[in-house]
N, C-alpha and C positions, 0 to 999 in steps of 0.2 A: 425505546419506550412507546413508541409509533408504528408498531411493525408493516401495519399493512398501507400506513402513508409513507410512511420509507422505501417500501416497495416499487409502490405506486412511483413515487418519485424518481427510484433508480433505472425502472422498465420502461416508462411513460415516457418522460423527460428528458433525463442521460440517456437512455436506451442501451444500456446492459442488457444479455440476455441469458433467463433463468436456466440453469440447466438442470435442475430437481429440487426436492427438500428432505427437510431430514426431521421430525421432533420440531422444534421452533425455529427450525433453521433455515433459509433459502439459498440456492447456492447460486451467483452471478458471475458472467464473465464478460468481457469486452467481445467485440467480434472478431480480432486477432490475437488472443491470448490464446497458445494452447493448449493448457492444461485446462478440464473439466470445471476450473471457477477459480476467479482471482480476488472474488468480496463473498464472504460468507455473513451473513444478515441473521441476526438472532433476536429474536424478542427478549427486553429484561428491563427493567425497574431505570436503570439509568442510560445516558447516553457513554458514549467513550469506546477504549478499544479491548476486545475479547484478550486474542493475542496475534502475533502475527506469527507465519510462516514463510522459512529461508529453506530452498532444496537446495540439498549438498552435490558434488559432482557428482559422487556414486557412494555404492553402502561402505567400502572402508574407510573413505573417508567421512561416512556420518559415525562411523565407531574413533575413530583418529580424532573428533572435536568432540563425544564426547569424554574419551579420556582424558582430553586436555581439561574442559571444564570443570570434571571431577578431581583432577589433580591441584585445579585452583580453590577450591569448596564448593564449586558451582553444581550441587544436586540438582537432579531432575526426574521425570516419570514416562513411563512411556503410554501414548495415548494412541486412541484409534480411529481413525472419522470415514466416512462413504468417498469421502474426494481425495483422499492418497491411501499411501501405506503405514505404518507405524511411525509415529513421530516423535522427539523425545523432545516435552516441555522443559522449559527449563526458564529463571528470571532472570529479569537484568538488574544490576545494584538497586536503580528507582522502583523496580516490583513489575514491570511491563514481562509478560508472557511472552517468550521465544518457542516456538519451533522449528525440529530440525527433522526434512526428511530426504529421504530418496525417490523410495517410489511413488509414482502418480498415477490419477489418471487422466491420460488425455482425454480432449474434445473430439469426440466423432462426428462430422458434419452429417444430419440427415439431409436427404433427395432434396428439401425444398433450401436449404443453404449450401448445400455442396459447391465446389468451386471447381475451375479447369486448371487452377496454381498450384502444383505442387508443394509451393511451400509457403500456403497460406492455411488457415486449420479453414477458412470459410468462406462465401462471397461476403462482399462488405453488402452491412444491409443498411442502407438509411432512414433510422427510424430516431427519433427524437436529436440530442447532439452525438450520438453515436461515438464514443470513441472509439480507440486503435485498442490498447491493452492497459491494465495498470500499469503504474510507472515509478511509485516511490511512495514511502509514505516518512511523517515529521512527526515524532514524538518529543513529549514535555518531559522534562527532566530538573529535580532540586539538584543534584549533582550530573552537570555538562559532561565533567572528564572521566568520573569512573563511569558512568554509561558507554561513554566512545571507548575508554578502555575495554570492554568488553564487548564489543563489537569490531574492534582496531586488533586488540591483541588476542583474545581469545577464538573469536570466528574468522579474523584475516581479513576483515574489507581492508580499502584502502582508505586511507582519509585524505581529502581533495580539498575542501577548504575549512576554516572557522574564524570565529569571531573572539578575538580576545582584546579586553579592555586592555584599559594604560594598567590599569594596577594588575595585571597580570591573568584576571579573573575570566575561565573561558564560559561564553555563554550562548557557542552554538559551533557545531561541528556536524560536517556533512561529510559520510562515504560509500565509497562505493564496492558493490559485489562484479561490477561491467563495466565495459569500455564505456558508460555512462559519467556523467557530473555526480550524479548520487542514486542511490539506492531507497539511502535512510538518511533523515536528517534527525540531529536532538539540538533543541534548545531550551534554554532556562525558565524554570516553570515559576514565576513571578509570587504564584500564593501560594509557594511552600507545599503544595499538594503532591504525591507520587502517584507514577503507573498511566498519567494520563494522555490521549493525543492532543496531538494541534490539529492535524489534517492529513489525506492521503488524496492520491494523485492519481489519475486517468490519464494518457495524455492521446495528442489529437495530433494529425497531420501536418501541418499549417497555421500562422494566428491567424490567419483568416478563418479557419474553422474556430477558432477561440471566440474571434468576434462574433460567427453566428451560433456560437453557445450561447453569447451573452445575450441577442435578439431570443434564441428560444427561451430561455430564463426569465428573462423580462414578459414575455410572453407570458408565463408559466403560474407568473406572479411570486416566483421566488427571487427574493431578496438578493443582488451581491453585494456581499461584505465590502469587497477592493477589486480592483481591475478594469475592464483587461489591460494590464500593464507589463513591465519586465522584471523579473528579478536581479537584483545585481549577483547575490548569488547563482551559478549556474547556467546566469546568461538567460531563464527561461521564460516564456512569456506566456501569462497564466491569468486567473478569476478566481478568487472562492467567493463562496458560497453556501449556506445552511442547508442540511436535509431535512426533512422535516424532523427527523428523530434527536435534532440538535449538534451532530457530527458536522465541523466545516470540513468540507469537499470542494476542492482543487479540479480546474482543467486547465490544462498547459500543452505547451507543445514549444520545439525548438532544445536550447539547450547545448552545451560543446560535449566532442566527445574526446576521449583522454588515449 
């Protein structure tokens, strides 16, 4: 709802950096992500999340899930945007937008960020807290279990931890697509509301870089919610904090791997 203080905030501050736009849309990336944008930023009436995007290994297996999701009643459509190739939307029980693609496009580093690493997309540039890449994102959910069922049974992550009361009742489940603690986390959306996030995830090198997020933040005069603390889940050690567009934004770093 803020588009160009959202911006301001993600460039400035975080220091994401733009790689085009599209219609209302900006396209951001970390400075080791290497696909062409890992936050796509769109102006619109409320805050929350568009939809997200899962690349498959390759095209038969993006035709293999979505057999499977259509075998289960899981319709979908296929879309098309400037930062990959054909993707096929699709929902999850709670109404959160899934995509699923193959093809990308990578980042091509120009002359003034080019790197001598071969297997870095860029030189690391230190401009605001800079992070490394995206790193996960945690959506709200009125039902905990059939969302991870559809993320568990039908797309194949694995499921690495959750949270279930005594009376049996699950109200948070975290899995993964990588030798990561998580990918994607869901947990229980309190006001009955669907489709919505809680937060998504940048992550940093070091908590030391955590903590001096938290100096640039404070600096910045943006608010943190909680932190820099640990998670028990995940082991991570993390801040959020509001964009201006009202989205809470996570920086972490650390974390086990499986």
């Amino acid at each position: 709802p803020q588009p160009e203080a959202s911006l301001a905030f993600f460039t400035g501050v975080v220091g994401l950096h733009e790689s085009g736009r599209a219609g209302d849309s900006v396209y951001l990336r970390g400075w080791g992500d290497y696909e062409w944008h890992t936050l796509k930023l769109t102006a619109h009436s409320t805050s929350g999340i568009g939809h997200m995007g899962l690349r498959v290994r390759d095209q038969a297996t993006l035709q293999r899930f979505i057999a499977r999701l259509q075998a289960h009643g899981v319709e979908g459509q296929w879309v098309e945007d400037v930062a990959h190739g054909p993707a096929y939307r699709c929902r999850t029980p709670d109404g959160h937008a899934v995509e699923l693609y193959w093809e990308t496009r990578r980042f091509t580093a120009t002359p003034e960020v080019a790197t001598a690493f071969k297997n870095q997309p860029q030189r690391y540039v230190p401009r605001g807290i800079a992070p490394r890449r995206l790193d996960h994102l945690n959506i709200l959910a009125r039902d905990v279990s059939a969302t991870r069922h559809f993320f568990h049974d039908l797309l194949g992550l694995r499921l690495t931890e959750q949270i279930i009361f005594d009376d049996g009742a699950e109200m948070g489940a975290w899995l993964s697509a990588t030798n990561k603690s998580y990918d994607v986390a869901i947990t229980r959306d309190r006001s009955g509301a669907s489709g919505r996030l809680h937060h998504f995830t940048y992550m940093m090198d070091s908590r030391e870089d955590v903590l001096r997020a938290a100096d640039i933040l404070r600096d910045a005069d943006v608010p943190i919610e909680t932190g820099p603390h640990k998670h028990s889940v995940g082991q991570t050690f993390f801040l959020y904090c509001y964009e201006p567009g009202g989205n809470r934004f996570e920086i972490g770093a650390g974390g086990y791997l499986i």
